[in-house]
C-alpha positions, 0 to 999 in steps of 0.5 A, a space after each residue: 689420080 687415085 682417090 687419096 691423092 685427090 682428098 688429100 688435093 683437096 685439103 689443099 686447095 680448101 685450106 687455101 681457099 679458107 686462108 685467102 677468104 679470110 686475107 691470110 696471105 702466106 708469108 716468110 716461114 716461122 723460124 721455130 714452131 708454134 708451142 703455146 705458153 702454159 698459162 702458169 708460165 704466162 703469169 709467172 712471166 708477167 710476174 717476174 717482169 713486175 708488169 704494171 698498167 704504165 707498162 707497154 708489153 712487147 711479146 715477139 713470136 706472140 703466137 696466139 697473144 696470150 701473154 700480151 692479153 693476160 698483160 692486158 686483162 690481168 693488169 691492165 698494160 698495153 700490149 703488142 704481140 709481133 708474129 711473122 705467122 698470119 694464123 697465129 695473128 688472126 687467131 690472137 685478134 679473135 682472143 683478144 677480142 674474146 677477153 674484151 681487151 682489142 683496145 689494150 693489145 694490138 697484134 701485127 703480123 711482122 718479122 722479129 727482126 725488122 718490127 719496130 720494138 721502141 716503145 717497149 717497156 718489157 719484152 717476152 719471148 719463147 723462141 729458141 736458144 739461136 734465135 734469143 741470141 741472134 736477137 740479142 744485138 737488136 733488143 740492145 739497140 732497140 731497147 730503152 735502158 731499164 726495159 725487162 726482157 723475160 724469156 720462156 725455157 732459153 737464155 741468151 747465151 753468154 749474157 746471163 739473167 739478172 733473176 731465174 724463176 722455176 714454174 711447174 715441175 721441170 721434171 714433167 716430161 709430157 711437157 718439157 718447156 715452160 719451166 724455167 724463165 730468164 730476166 734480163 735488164 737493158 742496160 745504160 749505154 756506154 757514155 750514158 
């Protein structure tokens, strides 16, 4: 074995090492990669939802929990950040226990498709244009009616947005998400 292909082993082994210290077990594959929120579209998001300190926010594919901890900081809500990534759960933990808001945000590692979401009040996602409607028969099953559902760059396919919001330039293509955001609102169910 040549000297690179050791290093590179190496790596390997340490990072796994470092991730199994830490009890960072690796699970089912992300669906769709890791890009954070600009911290403009996070207060933006918020924004266009209303969130208020009653409001119990749900942000699925939390990545680091960001949104949820800004919920939570900014005002006051409760929040739950699901993400099928332990890294990323980790990471958020530590961020939350940084803002000094681990009382007001739990973070579960967890897929999407399975957490359970009930007790949401809004629910955020930065996922992609399949996966918002792949997910969409669950936030209407799931969902209470009047829940805000508010999505960073995707839409949900034929279900279109109650109001859109423009943040930052769209044009800027060093950073080509995180401009344009959808709300929605969970409808009365039949019968209701």
């Amino acid at each position: 074995m040549g000297l690179r292909k050791s290093i590179w082993w190496s790596g390997i082994v340490l990072a796994a090492a470092v991730a199994a210290a830490q009890g960072v077990q690796p699970g089912r594959k992300p669906d769709v990669p890791y890009v954070p929120t600009t911290n403009e579209a996070v207060e933006a998001m918020l924004k266009l939802a209303d969130v208020k300190k009653t409001d119990v926010v749900y942000d699925l594919g939390c990545g680091d929990g960001r949104i949820v901890i800004a919920a939570a900081k900014n005002r006051r809500a409760r929040g739950v950040g699901i993400d099928i990534d332990p890294v990323r759960i980790s990471e958020g933990k530590r961020n939350a226990r940084k803002a000094g808001v681990e009382k007001l945000v739990r973070l579960e590692e967890n897929d999407l498709f399975q957490a359970d979401i009930h007790d949401a009040t809004v629910v955020t996602l930065f996922l992609a244009p399949d996966l918002n409607v792949q997910l969409l028969p669950k936030l209407l099953r799931d969902l209470k009616p009047g829940t805000r559902i508010v999505s960073n760059t995707f839409d949900m396919g034929d279900w279109k947005a109650e109001k859109e919001a423009t943040v930052g330039d769209p044009g800027d293509v060093a950073h080509p998400f995180s401009h344009k955001l959808y709300l929605w609102i969970v409808p009365p169910r039949a019968g209701n």
